[in-house]
C-alpha positions as CSV (number, residue, x, y, z in Angstrom):
1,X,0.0,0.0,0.0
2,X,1.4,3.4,-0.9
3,X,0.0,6.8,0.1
4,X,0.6,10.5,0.2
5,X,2.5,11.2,4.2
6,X,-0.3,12.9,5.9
7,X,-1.4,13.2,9.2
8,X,-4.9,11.2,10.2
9,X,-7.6,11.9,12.8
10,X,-10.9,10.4,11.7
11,X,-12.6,12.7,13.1
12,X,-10.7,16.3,12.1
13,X,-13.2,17.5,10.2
14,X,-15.9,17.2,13.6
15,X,-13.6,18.0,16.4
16,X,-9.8,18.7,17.5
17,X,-7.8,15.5,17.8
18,X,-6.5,14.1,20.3
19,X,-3.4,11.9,21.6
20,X,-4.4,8.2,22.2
21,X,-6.9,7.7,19.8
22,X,-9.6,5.2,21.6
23,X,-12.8,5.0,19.5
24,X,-14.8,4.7,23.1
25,X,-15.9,8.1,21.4
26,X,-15.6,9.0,17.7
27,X,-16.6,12.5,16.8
28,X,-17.8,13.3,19.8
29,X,-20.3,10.4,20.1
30,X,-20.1,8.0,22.9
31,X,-20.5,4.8,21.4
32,X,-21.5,1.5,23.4
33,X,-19.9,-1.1,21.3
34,X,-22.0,-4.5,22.3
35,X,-25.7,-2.8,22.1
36,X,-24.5,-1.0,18.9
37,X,-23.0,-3.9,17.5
38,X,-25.7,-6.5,17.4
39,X,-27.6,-3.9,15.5
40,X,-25.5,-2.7,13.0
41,X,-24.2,-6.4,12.3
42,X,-27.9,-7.4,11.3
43,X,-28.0,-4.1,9.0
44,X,-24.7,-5.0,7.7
45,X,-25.4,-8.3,6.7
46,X,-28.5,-7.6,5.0
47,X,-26.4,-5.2,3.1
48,X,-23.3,-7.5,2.4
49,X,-26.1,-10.0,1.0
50,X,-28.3,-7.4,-0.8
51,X,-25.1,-5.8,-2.7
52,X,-24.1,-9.5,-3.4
53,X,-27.4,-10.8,-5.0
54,X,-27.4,-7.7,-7.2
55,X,-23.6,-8.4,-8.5
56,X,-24.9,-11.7,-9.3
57,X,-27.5,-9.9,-11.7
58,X,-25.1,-8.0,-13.2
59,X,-22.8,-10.6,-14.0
60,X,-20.5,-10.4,-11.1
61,X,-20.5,-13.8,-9.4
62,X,-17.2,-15.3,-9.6
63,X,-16.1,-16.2,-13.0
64,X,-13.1,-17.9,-14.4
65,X,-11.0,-16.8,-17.4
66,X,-9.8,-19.3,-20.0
67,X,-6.7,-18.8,-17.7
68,X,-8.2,-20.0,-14.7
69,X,-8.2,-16.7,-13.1
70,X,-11.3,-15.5,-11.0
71,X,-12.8,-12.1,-9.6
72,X,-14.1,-12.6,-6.3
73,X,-16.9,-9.5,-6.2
74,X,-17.2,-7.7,-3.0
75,X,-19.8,-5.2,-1.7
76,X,-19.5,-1.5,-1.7
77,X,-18.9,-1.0,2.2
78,X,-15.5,-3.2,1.4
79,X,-14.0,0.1,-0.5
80,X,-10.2,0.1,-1.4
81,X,-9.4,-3.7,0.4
82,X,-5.8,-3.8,1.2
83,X,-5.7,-6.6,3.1
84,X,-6.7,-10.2,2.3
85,X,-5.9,-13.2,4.9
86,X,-6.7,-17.1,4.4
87,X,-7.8,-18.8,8.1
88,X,-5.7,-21.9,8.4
89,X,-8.3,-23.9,9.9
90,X,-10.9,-22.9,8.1
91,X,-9.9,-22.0,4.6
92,X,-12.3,-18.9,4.6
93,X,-10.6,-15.7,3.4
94,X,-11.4,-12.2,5.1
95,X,-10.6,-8.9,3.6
96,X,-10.8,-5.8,4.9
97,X,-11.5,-1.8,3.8
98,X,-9.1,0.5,3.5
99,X,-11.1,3.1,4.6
100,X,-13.0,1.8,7.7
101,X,-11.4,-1.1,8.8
102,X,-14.5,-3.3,8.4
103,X,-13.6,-6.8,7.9
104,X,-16.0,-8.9,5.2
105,X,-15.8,-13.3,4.9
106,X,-16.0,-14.1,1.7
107,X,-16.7,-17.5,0.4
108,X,-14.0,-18.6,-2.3
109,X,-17.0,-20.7,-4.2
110,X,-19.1,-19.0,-4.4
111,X,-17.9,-15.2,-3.9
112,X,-21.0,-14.6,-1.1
113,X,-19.3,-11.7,1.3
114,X,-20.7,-11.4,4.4
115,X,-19.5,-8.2,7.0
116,X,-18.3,-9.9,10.5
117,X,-16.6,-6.8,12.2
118,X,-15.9,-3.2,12.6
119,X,-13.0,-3.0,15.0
120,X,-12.9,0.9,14.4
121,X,-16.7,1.2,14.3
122,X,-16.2,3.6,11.2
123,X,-18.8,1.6,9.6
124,X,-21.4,3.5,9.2
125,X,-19.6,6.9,9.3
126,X,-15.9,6.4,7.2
127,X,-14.3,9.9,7.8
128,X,-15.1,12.7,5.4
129,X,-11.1,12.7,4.0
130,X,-10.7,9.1,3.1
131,X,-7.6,8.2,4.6
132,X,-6.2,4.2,5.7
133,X,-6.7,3.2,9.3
134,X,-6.4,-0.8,7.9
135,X,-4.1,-2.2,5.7
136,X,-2.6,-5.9,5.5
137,X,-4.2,-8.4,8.2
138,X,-3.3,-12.1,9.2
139,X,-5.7,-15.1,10.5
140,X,-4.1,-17.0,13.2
141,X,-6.4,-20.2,12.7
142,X,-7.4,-19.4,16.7
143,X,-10.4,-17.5,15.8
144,X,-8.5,-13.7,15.3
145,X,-7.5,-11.3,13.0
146,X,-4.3,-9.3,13.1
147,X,-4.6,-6.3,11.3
148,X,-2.4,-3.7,10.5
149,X,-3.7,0.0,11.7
150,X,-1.9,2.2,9.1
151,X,-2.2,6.0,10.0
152,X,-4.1,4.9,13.4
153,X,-0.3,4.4,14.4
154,X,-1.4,0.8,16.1
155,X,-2.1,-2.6,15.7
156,X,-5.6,-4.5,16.3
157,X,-6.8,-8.1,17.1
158,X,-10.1,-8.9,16.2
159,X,-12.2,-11.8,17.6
160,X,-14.1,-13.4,14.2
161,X,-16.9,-15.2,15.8
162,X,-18.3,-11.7,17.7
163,X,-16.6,-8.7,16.0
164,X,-15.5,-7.3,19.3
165,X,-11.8,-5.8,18.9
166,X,-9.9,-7.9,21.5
167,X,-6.7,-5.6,22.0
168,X,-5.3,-2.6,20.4
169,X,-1.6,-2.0,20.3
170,X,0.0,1.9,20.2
171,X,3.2,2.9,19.0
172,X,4.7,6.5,19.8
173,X,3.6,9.5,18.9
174,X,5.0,10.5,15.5
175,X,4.6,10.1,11.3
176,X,3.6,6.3,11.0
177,X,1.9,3.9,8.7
178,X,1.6,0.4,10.4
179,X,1.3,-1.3,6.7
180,X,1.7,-5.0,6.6
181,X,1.7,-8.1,9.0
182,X,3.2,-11.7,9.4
183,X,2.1,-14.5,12.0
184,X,4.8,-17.1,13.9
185,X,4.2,-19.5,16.1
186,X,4.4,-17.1,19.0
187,X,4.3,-13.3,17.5
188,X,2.9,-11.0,15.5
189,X,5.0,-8.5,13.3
190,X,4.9,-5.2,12.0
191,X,6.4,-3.2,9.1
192,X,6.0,0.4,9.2
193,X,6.7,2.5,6.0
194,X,7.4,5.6,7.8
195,X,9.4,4.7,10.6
196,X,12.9,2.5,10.1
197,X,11.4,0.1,12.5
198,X,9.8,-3.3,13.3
199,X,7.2,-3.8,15.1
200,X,6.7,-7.3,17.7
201,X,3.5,-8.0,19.5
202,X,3.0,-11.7,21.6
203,X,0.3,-13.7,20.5
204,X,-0.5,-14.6,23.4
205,X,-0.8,-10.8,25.0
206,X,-4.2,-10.2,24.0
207,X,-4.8,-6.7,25.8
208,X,-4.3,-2.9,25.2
209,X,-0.7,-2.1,25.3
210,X,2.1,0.3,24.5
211,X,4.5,-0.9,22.0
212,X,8.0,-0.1,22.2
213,X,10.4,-0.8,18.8
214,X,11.1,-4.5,18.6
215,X,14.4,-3.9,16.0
216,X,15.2,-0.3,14.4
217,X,17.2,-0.4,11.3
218,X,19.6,2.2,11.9
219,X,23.0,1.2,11.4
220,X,21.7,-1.9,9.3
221,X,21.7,-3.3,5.4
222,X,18.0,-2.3,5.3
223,X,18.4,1.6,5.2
224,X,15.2,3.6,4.5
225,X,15.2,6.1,1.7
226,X,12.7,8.1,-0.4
227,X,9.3,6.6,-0.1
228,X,7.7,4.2,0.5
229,X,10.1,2.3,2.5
230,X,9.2,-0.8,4.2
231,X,5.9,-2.9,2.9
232,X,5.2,-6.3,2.7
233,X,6.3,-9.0,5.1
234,X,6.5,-12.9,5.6
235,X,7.4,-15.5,8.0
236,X,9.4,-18.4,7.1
237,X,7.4,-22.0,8.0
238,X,10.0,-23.1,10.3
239,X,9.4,-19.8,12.2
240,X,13.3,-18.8,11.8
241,X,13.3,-15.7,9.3
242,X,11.1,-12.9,8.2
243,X,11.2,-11.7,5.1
244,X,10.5,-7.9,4.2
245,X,10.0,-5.6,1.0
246,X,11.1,-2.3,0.6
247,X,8.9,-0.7,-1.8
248,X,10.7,1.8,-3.7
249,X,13.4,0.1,-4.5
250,X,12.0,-3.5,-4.6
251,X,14.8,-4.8,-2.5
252,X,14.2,-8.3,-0.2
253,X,15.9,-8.7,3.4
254,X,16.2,-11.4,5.6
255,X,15.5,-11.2,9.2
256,X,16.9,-13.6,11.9
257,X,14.4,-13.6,14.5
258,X,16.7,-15.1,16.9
259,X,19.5,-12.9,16.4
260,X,17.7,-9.9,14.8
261,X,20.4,-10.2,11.7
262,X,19.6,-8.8,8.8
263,X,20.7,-9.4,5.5
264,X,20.4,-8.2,2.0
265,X,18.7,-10.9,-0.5
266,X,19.9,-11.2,-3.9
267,X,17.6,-11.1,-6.1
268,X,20.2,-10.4,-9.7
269,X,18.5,-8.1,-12.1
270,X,15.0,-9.0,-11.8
271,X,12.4,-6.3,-11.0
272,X,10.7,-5.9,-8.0
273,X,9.8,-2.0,-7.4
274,X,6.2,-1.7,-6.0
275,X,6.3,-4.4,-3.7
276,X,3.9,-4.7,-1.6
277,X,2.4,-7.7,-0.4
278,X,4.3,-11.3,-0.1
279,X,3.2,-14.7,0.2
280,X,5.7,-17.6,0.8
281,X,5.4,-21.5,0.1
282,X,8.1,-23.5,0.7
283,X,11.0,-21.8,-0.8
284,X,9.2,-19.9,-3.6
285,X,8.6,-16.4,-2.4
286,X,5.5,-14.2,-4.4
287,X,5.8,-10.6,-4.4
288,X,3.1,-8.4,-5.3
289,X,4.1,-5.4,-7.9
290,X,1.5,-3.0,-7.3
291,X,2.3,-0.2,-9.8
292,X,3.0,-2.7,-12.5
293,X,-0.1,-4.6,-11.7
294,X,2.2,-8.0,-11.9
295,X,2.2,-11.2,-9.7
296,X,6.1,-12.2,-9.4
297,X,7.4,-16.3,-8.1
298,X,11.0,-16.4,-7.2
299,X,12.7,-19.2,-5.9
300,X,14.6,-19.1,-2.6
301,X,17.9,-20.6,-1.7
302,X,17.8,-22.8,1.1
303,X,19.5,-20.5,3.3
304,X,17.0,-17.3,1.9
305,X,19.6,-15.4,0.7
306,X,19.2,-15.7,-2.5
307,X,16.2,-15.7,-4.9
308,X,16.1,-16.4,-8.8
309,X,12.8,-15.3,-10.9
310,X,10.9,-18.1,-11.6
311,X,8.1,-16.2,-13.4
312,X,5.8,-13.3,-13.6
313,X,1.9,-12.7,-14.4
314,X,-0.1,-9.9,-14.9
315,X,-3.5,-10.8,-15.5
316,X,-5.8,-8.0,-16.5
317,X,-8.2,-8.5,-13.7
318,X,-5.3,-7.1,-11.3
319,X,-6.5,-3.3,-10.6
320,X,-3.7,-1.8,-8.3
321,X,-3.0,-5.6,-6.2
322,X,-1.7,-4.9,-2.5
323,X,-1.2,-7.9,-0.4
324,X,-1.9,-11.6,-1.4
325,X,-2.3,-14.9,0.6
326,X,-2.6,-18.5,-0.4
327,X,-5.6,-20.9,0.4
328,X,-5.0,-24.6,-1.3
329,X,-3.8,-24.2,-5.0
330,X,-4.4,-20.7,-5.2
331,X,-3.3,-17.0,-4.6
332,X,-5.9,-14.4,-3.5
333,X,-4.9,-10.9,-4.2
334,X,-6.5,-8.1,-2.9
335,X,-7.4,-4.9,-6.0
336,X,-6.8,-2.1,-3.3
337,X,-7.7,0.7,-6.7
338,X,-6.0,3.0,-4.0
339,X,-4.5,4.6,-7.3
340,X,-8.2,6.1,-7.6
341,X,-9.5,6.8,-4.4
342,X,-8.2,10.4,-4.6
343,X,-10.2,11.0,-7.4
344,X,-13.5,8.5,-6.6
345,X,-13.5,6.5,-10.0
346,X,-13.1,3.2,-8.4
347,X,-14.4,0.6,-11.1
348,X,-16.6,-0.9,-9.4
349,X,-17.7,-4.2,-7.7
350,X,-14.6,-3.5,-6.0
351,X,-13.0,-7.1,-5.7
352,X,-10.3,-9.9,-5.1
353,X,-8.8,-12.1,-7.4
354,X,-8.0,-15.7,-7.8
355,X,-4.9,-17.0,-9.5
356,X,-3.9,-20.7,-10.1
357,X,-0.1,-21.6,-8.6
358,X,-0.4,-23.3,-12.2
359,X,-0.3,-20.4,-13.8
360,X,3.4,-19.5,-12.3
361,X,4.6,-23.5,-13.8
């Protein structure tokens, strides 16, 4: 994901802002979550359903191309997804809206979306400046979402089953854009494009807390530069390494979790500015290219410090692709179209899309 630096208070336009954003009030409403909730989820729903049946008149249901890829179709209240996560023990993907945080299910068969949380309860009232507050989130396969709070300047867990936000993590005051997210066994981390740090959360510390740095850059291989810097990130299976994009330059690193090493990746000549989101199995990495609209599979040395270009895709049905995730034999990308959310052209259904792993043989 890649924006213009600005500051963010959803509620500047209503009322001064404030330090510690909480969302126990939001424009100077006080808002009782629970009672509030079970209403607007049934309002929701019928929504997600009613936007869905009417795709499916128009010709949106999911449909595959002679090249086996298919558009997932998504309802209006999912404007601009960023992030896209497959549950592990479930297989069902969630994606989430740029511009309120509301999280959506969506069935991979048949494309049905159905709204199961508002962690930010911006719902029903997305600021007047569209502006991120959620980018890339992760499934744990314990019933939560990990999503990354962008120019909120935190972190969020969400509980899937009720929608209630479980925990919400704050970093410092300062510029910050908490952008992408990777799951091990026992962690959660962080990139964030505007500060040269990482960011590390427990899984199992599932309450409000103040984040300090978990590995600053400074002094490192991984320098940041003009942006965007640092974007998409990944987790090795065996829990050992991270992997990270920066997105300017397209540049991999390798992060030692243990020993907080990092290392440069070489990746030879092959392209890789724009990267955003990253998706890893086995020892073939893919890397989203979201200004050149392209899907790229490189293979990893054993050791992750080197990677050759298998092959790269761009399928027409890609419209500005931010993170990706794999369910079975398949990639799910999300089309963020944050490319025309400044100007409000977004081709609509907005939308995910389905890509074979055959495609990259």
């Amino acid at each position: 994901m890649h924006e213009d630096a600005i500051d963010f208070n959803p509620c500047r336009d209503n009322q001064p802002s404030t330090a510690g954003w909480r969302f126990q009030t939001v424009c100077g409403k006080v808002l009782t979550p629970m009672s509030r909730e079970d209403m607007m989820r049934k309002f929701w729903t019928a929504i997600s359903a009613a936007s869905l049946a009417f795709a499916a008149l128009l010709g949106y249901t999911p449909a595959f191309a002679q090249s086996g890829v298919a558009v997932l179709p998504l309802p209006d209240a999912a404007a601009y997804p960023e992030g896209v996560a497959v549950d592990p023990t479930t297989g069902a993907i969630y994606t989430n809206s740029a511009n309120t945080g509301v999280v959506f299910r969506v069935d991979a068969d048949t494309g049905a979306a159905v709204r199961v949380a508002d962690p930010l309860i911006l719902g029903d009232s997305p600021p007047a400046k569209p502006v991120s507050v959620a980018l890339g989130l992760k499934a744990d396969g314990q019933g939560r979402l990990w999503v990354a709070g962008a120019r909120t300047g935190s972190m969020h867990v969400v509980d899937i089953a009720t929608g209630e936000r479980l925990a919400r993590f704050t970093t410092p005051e300062g510029p910050w854009l908490i952008n992408d997210v990777a799951l091990t066994q026992d962690a959660a981390y962080f990139t964030d494009t505007l500060r040269p740090v990482l960011w590390r959360v427990a899984r199992d510390a599932i309450a409000d807390a103040a984040l300090e740095p978990w590995l600053s850059f400074e002094g490192t291989a991984l320098q940041y530069g003009e942006e965007p810097n640092l974007n998409g990130i990944v987790a090795t299976p065996d829990g050992r390494y991270l992997i990270v994009v920066l997105m300017k330059t397209g540049r991999l690193f390798r992060i030692d979790i243990h020993t907080r090493e990092i290392a440069a990746i070489d990746t030879g000549a092959s392209a890789l500015d724009g990267g955003d989101g990253l998706a890893l199995i086995d020892q073939r990495l893919f890397l989203v290219r979201q200004w050149s609209g392209e899907v790229v599979a490189l293979d990893l040395s054993a050791d992750m410090s080197t990677a050759v270009e298998a092959k790269r895709i761009k399928p027409t049905e890609l419209a500005w692709p931010a993170t990706v995730a794999v369910r079975g034999d398949r990639l799910i990308v999300a089309n963020s179209q944050l490319n025309r959310r400044g100007s409000g052209d977004a081709v609509l259904p907005f939308s995910l899309v389905s890509i074979p792993l055959s495609a990259f043989d």
